[in-house]
C-alpha positions in Angstrom: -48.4 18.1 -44.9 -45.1 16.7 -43.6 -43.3 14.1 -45.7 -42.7 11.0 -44.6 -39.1 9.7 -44.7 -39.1 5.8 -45.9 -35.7 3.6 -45.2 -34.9 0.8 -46.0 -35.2 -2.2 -42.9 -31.8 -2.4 -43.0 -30.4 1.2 -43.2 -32.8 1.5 -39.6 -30.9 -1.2 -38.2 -27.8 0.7 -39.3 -29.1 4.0 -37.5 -29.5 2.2 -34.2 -26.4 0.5 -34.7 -24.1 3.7 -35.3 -26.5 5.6 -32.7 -23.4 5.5 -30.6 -21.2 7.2 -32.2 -18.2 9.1 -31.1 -18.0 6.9 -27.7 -14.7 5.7 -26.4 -14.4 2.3 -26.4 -12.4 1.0 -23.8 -12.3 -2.6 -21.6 -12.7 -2.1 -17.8 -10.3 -5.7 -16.8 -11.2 -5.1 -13.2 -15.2 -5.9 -14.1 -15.8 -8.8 -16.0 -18.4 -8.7 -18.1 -18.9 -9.2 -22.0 -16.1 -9.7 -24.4 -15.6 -6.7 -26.8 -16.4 -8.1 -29.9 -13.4 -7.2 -32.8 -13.5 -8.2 -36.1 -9.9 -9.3 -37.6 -9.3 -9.3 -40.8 -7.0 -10.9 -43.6 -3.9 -8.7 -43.8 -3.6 -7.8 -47.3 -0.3 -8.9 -48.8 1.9 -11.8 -48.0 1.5 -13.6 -45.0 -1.6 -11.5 -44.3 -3.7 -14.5 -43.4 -0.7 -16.0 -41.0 -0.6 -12.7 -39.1 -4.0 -12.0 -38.3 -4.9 -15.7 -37.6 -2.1 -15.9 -34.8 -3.6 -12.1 -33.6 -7.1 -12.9 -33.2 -5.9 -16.6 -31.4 -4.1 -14.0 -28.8 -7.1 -11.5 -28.1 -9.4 -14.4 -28.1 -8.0 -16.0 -25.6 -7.4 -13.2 -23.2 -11.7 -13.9 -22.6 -11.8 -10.3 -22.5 -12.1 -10.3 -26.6 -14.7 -12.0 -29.5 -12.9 -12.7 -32.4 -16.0 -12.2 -35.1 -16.5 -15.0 -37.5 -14.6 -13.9 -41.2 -17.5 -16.0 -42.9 -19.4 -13.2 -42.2 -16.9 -10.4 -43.6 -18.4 -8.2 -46.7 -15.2 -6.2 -47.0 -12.2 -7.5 -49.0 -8.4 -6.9 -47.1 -7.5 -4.8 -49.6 -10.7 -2.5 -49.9 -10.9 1.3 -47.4 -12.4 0.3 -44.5 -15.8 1.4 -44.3 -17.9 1.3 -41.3 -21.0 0.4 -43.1 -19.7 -2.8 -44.0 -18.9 -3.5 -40.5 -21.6 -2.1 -38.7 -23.8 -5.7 -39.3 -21.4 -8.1 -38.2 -21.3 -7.3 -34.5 -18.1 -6.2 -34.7 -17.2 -2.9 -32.3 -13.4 -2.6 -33.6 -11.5 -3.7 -36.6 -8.2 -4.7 -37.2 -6.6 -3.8 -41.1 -4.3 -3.5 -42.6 -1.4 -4.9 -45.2 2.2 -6.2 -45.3 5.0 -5.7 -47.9 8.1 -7.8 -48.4 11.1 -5.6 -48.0 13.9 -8.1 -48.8 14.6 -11.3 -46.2 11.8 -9.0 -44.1 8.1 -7.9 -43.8 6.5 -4.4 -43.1 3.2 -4.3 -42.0 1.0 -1.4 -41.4 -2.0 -1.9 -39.5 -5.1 0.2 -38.5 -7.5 -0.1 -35.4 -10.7 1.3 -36.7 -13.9 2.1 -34.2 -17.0 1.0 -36.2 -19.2 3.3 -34.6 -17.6 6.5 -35.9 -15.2 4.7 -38.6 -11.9 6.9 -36.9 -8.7 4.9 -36.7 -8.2 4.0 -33.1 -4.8 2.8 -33.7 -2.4 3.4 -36.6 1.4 1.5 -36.6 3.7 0.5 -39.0 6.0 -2.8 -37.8 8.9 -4.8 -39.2 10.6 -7.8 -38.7 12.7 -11.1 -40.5 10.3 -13.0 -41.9 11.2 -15.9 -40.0 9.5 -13.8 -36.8 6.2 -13.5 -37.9 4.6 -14.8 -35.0 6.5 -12.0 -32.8 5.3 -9.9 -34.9 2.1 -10.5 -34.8 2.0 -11.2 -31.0 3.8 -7.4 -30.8 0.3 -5.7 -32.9 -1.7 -7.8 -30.3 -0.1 -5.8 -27.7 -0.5 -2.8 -29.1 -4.3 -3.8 -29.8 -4.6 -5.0 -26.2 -3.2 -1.9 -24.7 -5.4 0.7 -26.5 -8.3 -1.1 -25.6 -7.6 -1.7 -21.8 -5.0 0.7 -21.1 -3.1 -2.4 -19.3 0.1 -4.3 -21.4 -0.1 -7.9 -22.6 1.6 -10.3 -22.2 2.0 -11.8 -26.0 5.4 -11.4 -25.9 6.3 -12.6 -22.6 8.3 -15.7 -22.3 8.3 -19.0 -20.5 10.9 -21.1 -18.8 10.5 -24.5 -18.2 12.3 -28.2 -18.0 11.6 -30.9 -20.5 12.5 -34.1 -19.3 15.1 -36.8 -21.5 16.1 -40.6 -20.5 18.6 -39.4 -18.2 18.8 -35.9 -17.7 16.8 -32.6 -17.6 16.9 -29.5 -20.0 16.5 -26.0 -19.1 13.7 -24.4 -21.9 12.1 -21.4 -22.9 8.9 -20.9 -25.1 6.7 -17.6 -26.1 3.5 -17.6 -24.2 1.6 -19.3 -26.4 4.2 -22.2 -26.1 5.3 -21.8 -29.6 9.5 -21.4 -30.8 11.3 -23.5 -28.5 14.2 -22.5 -27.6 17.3 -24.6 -26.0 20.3 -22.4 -24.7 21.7 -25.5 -24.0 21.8 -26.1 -19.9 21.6 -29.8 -18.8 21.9 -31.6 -15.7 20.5 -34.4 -14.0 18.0 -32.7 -12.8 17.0 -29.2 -13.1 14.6 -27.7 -10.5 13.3 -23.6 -9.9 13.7 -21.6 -12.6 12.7 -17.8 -11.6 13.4 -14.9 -13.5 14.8 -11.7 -12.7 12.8 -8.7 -12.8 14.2 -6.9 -15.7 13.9 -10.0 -17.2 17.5 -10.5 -18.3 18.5 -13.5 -16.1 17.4 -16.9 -14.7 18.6 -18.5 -11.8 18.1 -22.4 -11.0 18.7 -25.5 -8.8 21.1 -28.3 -11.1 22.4 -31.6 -9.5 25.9 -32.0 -11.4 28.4 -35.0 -10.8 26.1 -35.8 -7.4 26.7 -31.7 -6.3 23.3 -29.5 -6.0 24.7 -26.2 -7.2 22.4 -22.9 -8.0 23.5 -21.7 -11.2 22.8 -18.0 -13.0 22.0 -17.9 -17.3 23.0 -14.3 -18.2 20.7 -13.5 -21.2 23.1 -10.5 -22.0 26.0 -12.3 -22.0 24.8 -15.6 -22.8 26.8 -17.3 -19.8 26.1 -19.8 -16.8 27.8 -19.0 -13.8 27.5 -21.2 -10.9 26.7 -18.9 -7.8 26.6 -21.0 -4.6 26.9 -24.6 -4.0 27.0 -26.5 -0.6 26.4 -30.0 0.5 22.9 -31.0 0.8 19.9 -30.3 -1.6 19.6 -26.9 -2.8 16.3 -24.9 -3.8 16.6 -21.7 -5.6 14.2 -19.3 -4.7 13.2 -15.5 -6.4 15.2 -13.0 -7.1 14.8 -9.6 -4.4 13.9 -6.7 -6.5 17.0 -5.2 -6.5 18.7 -8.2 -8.7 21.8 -8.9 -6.4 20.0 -11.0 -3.5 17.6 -14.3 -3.9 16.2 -16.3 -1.7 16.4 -20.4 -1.1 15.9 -23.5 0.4 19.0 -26.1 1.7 19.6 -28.4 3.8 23.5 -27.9 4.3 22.9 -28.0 7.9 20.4 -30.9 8.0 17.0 -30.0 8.1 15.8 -27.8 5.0 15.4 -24.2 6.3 15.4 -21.1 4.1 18.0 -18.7 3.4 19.0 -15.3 1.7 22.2 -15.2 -0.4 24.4 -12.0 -2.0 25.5 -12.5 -5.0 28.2 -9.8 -4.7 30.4 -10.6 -1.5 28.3 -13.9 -1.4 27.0 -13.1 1.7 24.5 -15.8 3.0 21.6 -15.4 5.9 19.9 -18.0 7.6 16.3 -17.2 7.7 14.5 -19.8 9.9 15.5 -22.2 12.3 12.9 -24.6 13.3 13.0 -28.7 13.4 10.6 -28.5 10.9 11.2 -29.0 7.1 10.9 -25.6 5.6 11.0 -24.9 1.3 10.2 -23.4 -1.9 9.9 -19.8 -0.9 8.1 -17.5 -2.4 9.0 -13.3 -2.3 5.8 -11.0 -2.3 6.7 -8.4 -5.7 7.7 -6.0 -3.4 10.1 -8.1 -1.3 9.1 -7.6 1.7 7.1 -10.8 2.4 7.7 -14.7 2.2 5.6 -17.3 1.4 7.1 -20.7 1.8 6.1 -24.1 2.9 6.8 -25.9 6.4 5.8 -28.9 7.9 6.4 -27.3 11.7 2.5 -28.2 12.4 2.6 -31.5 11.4 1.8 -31.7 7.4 3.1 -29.7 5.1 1.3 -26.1 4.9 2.0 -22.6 3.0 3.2 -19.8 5.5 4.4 -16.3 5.0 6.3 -14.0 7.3 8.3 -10.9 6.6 11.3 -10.4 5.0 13.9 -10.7 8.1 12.0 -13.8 9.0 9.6 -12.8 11.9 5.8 -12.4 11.8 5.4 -16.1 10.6 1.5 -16.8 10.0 0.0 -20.2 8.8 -2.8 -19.4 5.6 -3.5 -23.0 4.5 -5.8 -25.1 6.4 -7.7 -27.0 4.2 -6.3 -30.5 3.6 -2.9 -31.9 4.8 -0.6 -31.3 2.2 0.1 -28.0 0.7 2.9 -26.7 -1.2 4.6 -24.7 -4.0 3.7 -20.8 -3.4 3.3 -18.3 -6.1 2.4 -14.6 -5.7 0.5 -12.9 -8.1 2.4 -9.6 -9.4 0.1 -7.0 -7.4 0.7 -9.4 -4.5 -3.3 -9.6 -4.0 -3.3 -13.5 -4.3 -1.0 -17.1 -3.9 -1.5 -19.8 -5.8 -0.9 -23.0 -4.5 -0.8 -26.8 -4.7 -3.1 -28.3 -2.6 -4.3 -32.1 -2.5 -8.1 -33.2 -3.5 -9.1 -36.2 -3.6 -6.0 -37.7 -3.6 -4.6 -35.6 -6.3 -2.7 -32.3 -6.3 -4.6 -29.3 -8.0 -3.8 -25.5 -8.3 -5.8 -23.4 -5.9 -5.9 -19.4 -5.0 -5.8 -17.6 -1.8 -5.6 -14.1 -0.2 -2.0 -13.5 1.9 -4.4 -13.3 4.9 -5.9 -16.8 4.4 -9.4 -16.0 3.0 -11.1 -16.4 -0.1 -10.0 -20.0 -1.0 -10.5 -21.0 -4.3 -9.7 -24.1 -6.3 -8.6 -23.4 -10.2 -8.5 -27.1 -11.8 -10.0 -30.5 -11.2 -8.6 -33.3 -14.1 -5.5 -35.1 -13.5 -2.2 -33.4 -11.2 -1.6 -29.7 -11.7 1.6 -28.8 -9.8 3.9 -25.4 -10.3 1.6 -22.4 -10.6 2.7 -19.3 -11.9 1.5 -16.0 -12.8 1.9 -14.1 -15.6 3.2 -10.5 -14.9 -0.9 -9.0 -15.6 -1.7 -11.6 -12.9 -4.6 -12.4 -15.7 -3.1 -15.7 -16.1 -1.6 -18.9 -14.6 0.8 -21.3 -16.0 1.0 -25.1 -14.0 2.3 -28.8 -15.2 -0.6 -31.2 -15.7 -0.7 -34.9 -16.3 -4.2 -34.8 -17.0 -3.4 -36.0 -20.6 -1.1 -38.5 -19.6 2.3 -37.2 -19.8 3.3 -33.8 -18.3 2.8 -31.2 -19.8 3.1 -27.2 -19.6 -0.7 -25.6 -19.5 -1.8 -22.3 -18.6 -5.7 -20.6 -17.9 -6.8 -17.8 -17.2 -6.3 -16.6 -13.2 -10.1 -17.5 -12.7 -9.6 -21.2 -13.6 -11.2 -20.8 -17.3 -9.7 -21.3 -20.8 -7.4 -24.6 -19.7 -5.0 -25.4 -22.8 -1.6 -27.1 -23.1 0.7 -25.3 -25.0 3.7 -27.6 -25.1 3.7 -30.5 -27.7 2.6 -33.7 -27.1 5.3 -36.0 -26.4 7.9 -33.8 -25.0 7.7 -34.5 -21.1 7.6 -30.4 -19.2 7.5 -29.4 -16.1 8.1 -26.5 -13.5 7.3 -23.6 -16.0 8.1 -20.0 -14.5 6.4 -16.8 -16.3 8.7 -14.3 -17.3 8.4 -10.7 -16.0 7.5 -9.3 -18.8 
């Protein structure tokens, strides 16, 4: 006679829930499907709470991640992880760990545990001030994000925008989660087309100064503006050309607005179109090699793109009769757009080749799209709240939030590239 084994109701839901032990958990970002659910918990030691609250915000957000609810934690910060006391939650990963002081700074070491076979996915000491806790935090997000999807975040990305005073504009730059403002200190009557470079390291702009459009350079190495070309007429700065030394704008130094490519070297400066028509805000592909850029040569104003010398021009907006304000997204799969509906402006998508149309928001004005260097994401000014302000979503139109504080009037916000 064989003996029957008797367990408990609970230790046979464990069974099935640990059945799959040993399997590699990883997020496939190219197939949506459920989040991954991840269970954050309190960081032992000081700031503990701070630091995995502003983590699990980040990964939550993403929509590729389910933040577990801590009401339902058994385990205490400080106790071993053990998967047994995970395993009923839901959760599929943890995140502990603990944090020490070490003087005016803060160590943390922190562990990414798969609850199916309790190893340590991830294990990673950091430091930092203490007054850069949330970088800190946003930095072990990254890390998390990366193991899990073998892609890098963008928690630590910045960025740049304008805020708006009584009577002139300021040049600003945020984290990605709008949070720590920061003010280098660049002012001007009006302030118009930040873009980055593609290390990163500077930011080039269109300023009106003393009744002069100028297109100024802020070296982040050298914490310097440098005025690199002026002319009569409005200027436009475009983006930077991958190689760093070469950009491309919009002026109307010789009357009607056409685009242009300028040197910064030699300053050598190349006319790029020619037409009667009113032709601005260009657009480069992420490999240079293409334009997007907005003319009016048809009649309203519509999003084109042609090559790089300026040949090959093909129309890829025809829906409605105003269209403006091209962004490429960073594998150069998609543009966003501003297109009007229904009498107000709102941020569509679209293939280079015209297809697959797609409109990303519907309350209030959404103006100045762009993407985040994953391309997961889209930043735009909205007014839907009443005064403008710098939101971002995610690249298929969900998880809509403002991230600038209420009251301070922002506009024209421009992703850094990582």
């Amino acid at each position: 006679m064989t003996a029957r084994l008797k367990l408990p109701l609970a230790a046979f839901i464990l069974c099935l829930l640990l059945g799959s032990a040993y399997a590699v958990i990883r997020i496939d970002i190219t197939s949506p499907g459920r989040s991954l659910p991840i269970a954050v918990s309190e960081l032992a030691g000081p700031h503990g709470a701070e630091i995995a609250r502003i983590i699990s915000e980040d990964l939550d957000y993403t929509g590729l991640f389910a933040p577990v609810d801590r009401e339902g934690f058994i385990e205490r910060p400080e106790k071993a992880f053990n998967r047994l006391n995970w395993a009923l939650t839901g959760a599929e990963t943890v995140l502990k760990g603990r944090t020490e002081a070490e003087g005016a700074g803060i160590k943390v070491t922190a562990y990414l545990y798969d609850v199916a076979d309790g190893a340590a996915m991830l294990h990673k000491e950091y430091g930092a001030d203490s007054s850069l806790l949330r970088p800190l935090a946003h930095a072990i997000a990254g890390d998390i994000y990366q193991r899990l999807t073998g892609r890098a975040g963008v928690f630590r990305t910045k960025i740049a925008f304008v805020a708006s005073g009584k009577n002139e504009k300021e040049l600003c730059l945020s984290d990605w989660d709008g949070q720590r403002i920061i003010k280098p200190g660049i002012r001007a009557v009006q302030i118009l087309s930040p873009h980055w470079s593609k290390d990163g390291g500077r930011l080039i702009y269109s300023a009106l100064r003393g009744g002069r459009w100028g297109i100024y350079m802020l070296d982040f190495n050298e914490m310097t503006e440098k005025l690199i070309y002026a002319s009569k007429g409005t200027l436009i700065a475009g983006d930077f050309f991958p190689g760093g030394d070469e950009f491309i704008f919009s002026s109307s130094e010789e009357g009607t607005p056409a685009l242009y490519t300028h040197v910064i070297p030699g300053g050598r400066t190349r006319r790029l179109t020619s037409t009667r028509g009113i032709e601005v805000s260009p657009a480069l592909s992420p490999d240079g090699q293409g334009i997007a850029f907005v003319s009016d040569r048809g009649g309203s104003p519509q999003v084109y793109i042609m090559d790089r010398n300026g040949y090959n021009i093909n129309r890829i907006t025809f829906e409605g009769s105003y269209n403006t304000s091209p962004s490429w997204s960073p594998d150069g799969g998609r543009i966003a757009f501003v297109g009007r509906h229904e009498g107000k402006n709102q941020i569509y998508t679209v293939n280079p080749d015209g297809s697959a149309l797609i409109r990303l928001t519907g309350n209030g004005n959404n103006e100045d799209p762009s993407f985040s260097p994953d391309g997961r994401f889209v930043a735009f000014t909205s007014d839907r709240t009443g005064g403008r302000e710098i939101f971002t979503m995610r690249a298929d139109g969900q998880g809509q939030r403002s991230i600038t504080p209420k009251g301070l009037n922002a506009s024209k916000p421009r992703w850094s590239p990582g």
